[in-house]
C-alpha positions as CSV (number, residue, x, y, z in Angstrom):
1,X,-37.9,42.7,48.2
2,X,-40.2,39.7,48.0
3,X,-43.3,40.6,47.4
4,X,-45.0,37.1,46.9
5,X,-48.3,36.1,49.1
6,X,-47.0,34.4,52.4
7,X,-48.4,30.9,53.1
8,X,-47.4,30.6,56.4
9,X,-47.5,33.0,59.2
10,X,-44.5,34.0,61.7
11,X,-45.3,33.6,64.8
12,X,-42.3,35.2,66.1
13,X,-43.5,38.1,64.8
14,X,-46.5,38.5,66.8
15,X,-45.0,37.5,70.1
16,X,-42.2,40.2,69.2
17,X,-45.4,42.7,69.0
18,X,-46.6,41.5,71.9
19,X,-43.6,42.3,74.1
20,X,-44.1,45.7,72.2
21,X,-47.7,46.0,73.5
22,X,-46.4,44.9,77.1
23,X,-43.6,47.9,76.7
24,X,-46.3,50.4,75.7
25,X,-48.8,49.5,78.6
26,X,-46.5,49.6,81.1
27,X,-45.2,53.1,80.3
28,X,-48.9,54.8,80.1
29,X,-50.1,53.2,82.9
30,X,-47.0,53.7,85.5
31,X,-45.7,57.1,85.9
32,X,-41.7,58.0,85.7
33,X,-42.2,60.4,88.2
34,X,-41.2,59.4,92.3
35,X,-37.3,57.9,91.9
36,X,-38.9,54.2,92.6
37,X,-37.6,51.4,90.3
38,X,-40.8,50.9,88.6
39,X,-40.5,54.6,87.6
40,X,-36.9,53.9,86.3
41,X,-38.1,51.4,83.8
42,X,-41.1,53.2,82.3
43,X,-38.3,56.0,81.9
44,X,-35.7,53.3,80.2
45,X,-38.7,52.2,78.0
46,X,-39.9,55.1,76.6
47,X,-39.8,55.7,73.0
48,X,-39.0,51.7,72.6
49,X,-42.0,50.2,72.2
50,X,-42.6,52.8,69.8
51,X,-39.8,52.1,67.6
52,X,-40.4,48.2,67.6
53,X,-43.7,48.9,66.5
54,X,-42.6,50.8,63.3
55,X,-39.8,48.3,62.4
56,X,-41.9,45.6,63.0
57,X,-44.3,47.1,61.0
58,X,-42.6,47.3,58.2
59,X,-41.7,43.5,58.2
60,X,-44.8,43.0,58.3
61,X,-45.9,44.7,55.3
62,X,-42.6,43.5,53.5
63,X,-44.4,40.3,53.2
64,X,-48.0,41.3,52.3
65,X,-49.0,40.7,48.9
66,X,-49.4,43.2,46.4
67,X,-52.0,42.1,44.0
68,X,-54.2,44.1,46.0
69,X,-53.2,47.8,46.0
70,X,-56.4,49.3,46.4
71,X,-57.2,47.5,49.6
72,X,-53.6,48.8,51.4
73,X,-54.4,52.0,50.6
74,X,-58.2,51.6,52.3
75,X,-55.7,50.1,54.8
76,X,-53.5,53.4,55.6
77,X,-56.6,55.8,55.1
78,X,-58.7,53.8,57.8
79,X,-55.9,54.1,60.1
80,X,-55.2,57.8,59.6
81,X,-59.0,58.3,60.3
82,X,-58.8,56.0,63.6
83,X,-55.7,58.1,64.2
84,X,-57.5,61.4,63.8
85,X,-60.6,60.9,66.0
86,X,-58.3,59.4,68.8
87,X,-56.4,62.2,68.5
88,X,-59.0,64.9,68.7
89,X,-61.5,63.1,71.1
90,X,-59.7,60.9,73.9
91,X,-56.0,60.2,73.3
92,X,-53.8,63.0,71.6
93,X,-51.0,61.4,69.8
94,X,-50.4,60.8,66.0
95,X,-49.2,57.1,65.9
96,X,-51.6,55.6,63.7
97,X,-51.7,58.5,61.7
98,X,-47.7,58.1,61.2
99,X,-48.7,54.2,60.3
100,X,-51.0,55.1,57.6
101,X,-48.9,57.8,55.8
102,X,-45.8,55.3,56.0
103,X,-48.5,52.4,55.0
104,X,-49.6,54.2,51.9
105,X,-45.9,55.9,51.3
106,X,-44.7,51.9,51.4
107,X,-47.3,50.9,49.0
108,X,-45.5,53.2,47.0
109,X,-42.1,52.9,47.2
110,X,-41.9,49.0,47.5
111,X,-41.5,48.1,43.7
112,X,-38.5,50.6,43.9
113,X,-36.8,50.2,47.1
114,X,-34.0,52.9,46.0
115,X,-36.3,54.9,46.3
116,X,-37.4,53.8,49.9
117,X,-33.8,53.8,50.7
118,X,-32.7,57.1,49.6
119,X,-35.8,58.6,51.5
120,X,-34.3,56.4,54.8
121,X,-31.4,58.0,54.3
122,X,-32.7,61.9,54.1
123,X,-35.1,60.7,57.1
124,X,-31.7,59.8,59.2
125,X,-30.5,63.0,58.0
126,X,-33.2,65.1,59.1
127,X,-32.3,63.8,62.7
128,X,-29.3,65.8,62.5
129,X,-31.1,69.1,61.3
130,X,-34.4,69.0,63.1
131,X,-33.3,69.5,66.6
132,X,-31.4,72.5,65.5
133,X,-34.0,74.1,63.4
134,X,-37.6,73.4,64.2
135,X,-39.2,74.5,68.0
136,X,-43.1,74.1,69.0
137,X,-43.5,77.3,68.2
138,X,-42.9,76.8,64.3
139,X,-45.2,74.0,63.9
140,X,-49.3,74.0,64.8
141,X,-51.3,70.8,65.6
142,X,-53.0,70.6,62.2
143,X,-55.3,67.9,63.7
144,X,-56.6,70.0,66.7
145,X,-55.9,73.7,65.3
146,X,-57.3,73.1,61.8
147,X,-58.3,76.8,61.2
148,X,-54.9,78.1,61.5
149,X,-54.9,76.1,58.0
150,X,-56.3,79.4,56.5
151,X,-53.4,81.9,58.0
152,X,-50.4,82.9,56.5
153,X,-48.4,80.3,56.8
154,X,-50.3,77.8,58.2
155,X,-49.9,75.1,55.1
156,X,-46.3,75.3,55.9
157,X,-46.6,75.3,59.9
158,X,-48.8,72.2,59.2
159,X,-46.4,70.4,57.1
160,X,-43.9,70.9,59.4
161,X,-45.9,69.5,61.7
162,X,-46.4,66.1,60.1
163,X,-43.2,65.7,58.8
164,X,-41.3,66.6,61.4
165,X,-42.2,67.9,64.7
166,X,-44.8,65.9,66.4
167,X,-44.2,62.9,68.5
168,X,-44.1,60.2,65.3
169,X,-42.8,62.6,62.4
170,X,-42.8,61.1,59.1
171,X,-39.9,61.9,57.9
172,X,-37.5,60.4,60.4
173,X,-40.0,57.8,61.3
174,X,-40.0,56.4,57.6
175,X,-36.9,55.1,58.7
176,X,-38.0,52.9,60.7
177,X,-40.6,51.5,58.3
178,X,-37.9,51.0,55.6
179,X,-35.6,49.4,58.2
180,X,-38.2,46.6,59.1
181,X,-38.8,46.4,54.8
182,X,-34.9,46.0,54.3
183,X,-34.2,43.7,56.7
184,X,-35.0,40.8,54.3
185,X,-37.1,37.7,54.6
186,X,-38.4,37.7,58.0
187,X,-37.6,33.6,58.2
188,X,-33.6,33.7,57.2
189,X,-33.5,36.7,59.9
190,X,-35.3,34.7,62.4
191,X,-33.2,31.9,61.3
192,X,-29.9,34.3,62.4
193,X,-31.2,35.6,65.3
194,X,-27.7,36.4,67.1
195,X,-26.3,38.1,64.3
196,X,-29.5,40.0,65.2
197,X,-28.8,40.5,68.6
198,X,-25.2,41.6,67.7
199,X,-26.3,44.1,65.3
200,X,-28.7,45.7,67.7
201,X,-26.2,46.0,70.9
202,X,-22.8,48.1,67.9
203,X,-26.4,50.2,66.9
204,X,-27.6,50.8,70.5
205,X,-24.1,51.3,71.7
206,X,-23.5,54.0,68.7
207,X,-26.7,55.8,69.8
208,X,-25.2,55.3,73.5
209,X,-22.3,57.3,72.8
210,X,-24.4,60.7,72.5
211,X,-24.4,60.7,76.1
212,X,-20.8,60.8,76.7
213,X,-20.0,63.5,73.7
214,X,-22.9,66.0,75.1
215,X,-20.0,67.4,77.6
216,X,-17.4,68.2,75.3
217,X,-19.6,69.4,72.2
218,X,-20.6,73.1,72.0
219,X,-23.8,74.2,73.2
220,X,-25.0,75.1,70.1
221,X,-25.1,71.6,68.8
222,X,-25.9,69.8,72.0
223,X,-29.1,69.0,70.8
224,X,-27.6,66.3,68.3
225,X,-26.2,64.7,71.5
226,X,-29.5,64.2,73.1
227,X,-31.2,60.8,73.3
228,X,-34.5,62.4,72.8
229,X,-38.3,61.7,71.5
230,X,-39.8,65.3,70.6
231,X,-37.7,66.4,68.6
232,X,-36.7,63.1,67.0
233,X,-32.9,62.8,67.5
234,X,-29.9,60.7,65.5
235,X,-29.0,59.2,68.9
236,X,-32.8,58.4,70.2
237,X,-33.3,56.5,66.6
238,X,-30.6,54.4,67.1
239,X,-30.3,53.4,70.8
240,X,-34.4,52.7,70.2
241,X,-33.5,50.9,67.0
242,X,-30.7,49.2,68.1
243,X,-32.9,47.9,71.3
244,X,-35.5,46.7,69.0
245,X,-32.7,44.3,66.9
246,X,-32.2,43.3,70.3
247,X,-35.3,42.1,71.4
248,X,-36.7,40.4,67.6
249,X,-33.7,38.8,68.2
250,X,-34.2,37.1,71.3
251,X,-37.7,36.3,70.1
252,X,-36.2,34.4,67.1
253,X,-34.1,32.7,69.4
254,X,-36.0,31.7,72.1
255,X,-39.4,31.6,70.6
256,X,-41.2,29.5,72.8
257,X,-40.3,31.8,76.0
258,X,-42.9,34.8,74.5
259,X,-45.6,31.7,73.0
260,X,-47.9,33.3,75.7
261,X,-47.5,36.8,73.8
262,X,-48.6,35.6,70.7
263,X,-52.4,36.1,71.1
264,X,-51.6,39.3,72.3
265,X,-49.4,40.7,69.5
266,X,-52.2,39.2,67.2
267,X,-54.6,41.9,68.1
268,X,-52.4,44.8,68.7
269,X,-54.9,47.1,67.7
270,X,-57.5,45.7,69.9
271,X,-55.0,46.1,73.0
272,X,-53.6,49.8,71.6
273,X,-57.5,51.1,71.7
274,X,-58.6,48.4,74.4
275,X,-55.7,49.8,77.3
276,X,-56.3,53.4,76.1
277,X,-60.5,53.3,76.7
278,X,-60.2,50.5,79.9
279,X,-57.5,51.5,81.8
280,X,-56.0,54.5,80.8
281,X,-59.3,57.3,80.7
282,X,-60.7,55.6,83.8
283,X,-57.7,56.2,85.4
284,X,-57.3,60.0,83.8
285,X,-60.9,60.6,84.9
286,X,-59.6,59.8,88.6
287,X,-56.1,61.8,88.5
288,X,-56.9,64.8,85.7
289,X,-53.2,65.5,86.3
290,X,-52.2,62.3,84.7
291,X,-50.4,61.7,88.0
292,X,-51.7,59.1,89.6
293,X,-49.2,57.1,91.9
294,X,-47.2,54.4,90.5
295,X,-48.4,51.6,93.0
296,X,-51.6,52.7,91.3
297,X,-50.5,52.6,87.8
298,X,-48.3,48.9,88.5
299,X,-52.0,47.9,90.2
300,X,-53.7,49.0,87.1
301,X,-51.4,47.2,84.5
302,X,-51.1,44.0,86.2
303,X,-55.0,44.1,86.2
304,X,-54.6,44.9,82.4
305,X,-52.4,42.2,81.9
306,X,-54.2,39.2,83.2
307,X,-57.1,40.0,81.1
308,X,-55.1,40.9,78.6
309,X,-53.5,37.8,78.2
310,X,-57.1,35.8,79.4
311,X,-59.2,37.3,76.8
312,X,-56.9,37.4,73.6
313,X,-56.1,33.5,74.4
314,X,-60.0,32.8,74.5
315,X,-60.7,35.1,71.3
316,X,-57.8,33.8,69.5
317,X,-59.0,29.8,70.0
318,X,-62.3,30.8,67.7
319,X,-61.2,33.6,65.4
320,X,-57.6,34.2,63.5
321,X,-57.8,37.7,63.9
322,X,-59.4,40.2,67.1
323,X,-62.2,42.1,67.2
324,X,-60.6,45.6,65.4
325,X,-58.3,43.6,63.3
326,X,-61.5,41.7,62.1
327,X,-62.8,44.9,61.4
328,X,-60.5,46.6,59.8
329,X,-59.9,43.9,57.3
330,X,-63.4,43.5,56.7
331,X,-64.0,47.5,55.8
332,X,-60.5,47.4,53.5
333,X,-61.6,44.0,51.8
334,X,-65.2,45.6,50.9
């Protein structure tokens, strides 16, 4: 793995984040509920954005430098913070909590990629165990229950938890990560982008097949059949993986067609945050249900996406990074 300071930066990169930000809007801001075809593609796009995120992730930190360990580690502790107090205050998920364990577990592992790859390999394992074994009723929320910390049991409940139960477990997750590491110098495989494209459709296609063996398997492993997000499944990892090839492949190939996401995927944090306390919590304040109707949610991210794109285009003519990203790498560099 090269592990040398880059010079220059990929661009495709950030436009392939930005279609990632796109996919991620569009699915918490317009329900999947109603039958209409907006519905139908916030249900074919959920748990993608997700995935690209991790893999692209992980080529990103592939080609930070690591002269500076101390300041990656700052890195992945200021995101599990951010992760924490969105989790227990306005937004309850765990994704940037996921991102810093598998920033810090990277930092780690990425002078001995065996190592990384052997613990891929148990995390694409576990996809074959964890919807047979664990249930919600085995883990607890260690971020919003932390007393039950002091029960019998509860160190192991929570553990279970993070590792493999909640909506980004870190176990299977890793995967991801290590995929995005492994996948070599970001350039030669922007350089190849249909070979790509090709790998993505035989991994999609392989996670497709799930859906066709769920008839004829017994019931009692049915679960493995399942294309599904809680639990993490074999199939869900790779028709989400295999969509995500896809996609950073047709961004290395065609480049210029996302140019106007670039600004955006430069300051994904700022949009991830930004959507969540703009858009999202205005419109959960309106409809407590979360079930708002999906003219209202297409309204709401069309809104979002002009100033969106607007604003990140402005910021990005004066600054090189946004307003969180400026942040973050100023409290990390300190």
């Amino acid at each position: 793995m090269d592990e040398s300071k880059p010079t220059v930066r990929v661009t495709a990169l950030d436009a392939a984040r930005g279609i990632a930000i796109l996919m991620m809007a569009y699915v918490h801001m317009v329900p999947s509920d109603g039958g209409t075809f907006a519905a139908k593609v916030t249900l074919a796009l959920e748990g993608k954005a997700a995935v690209l995120f991790f893999i692209l992730a992980g080529m990103t930190w592939a080609r930070m430098s690591a002269d500076k360990p101390a300041a990656i580690y700052r890195r992945a502790m200021l995101y599990c913070v951010i992760g924490i107090l969105l989790h227990v205050t306005i937004w309850n998920t765990e994704v940037l909590l996921a991102l810093g364990i598998c920033l810090a577990l990277f930092q780690l592992v990425r002078a001995k990629p065996r190592i990384g790859d052997a613990l891929a390999t148990i995390g694409i394992a576990a996809t074959l165990v964890i919807p047979l074994i664990f249930n919600g009723d085995t883990a607890i929320d260690v971020i919003e229950q932390p007393g039950e910390l002091l029960k019998s049991g509860g160190l192991l409940r929570a553990a279970t938890f993070l590792l493999f139960t909640n909506s980004y477990p870190i176990v299977p997750w890793w995967s991801l990560v290590w995929l995005g590491c492994r996948l070599g110098r970001v350039e030669a495989i922007f350089a190849k982008p249909f070979s790509l494209v090709a790998a993505g459709c035989g991994i999609a296609g392989i996670g497709g097949l799930g859906v066709l063996l769920a008839g004829v398997v017994p019931a009692a492993i049915r679960p493995l059949t399942e294309i599904t997000w809680t639990p993490t499944t074999l199939p869900f990892v790779l028709q989400c993986s295999g969509v995500a090839l896809i996609l950073i492949g047709f961004v290395g190939w065609r480049e210029r067609l996302f140019a106007i996401l670039i600004p955006l995927g430069r300051m994904s944090l700022t949009h991830y945050i930004g959507h969540i306390l703009c858009v999202c919590i205005p419109l959960y304040r309106i409809y407590p249900d979360w079930n708002w109707p999906v003219g209202v949610g297409l309204s709401a991210f069309a809104i979002w996406l002009v100033g969106a794109l607007f604003l990140s285009h402005i910021w990005m003519k004066r600054f090189s990074r946004g307003p969180l990203e400026r942040t973050v790498h100023w409290l990390v560099s300190k």
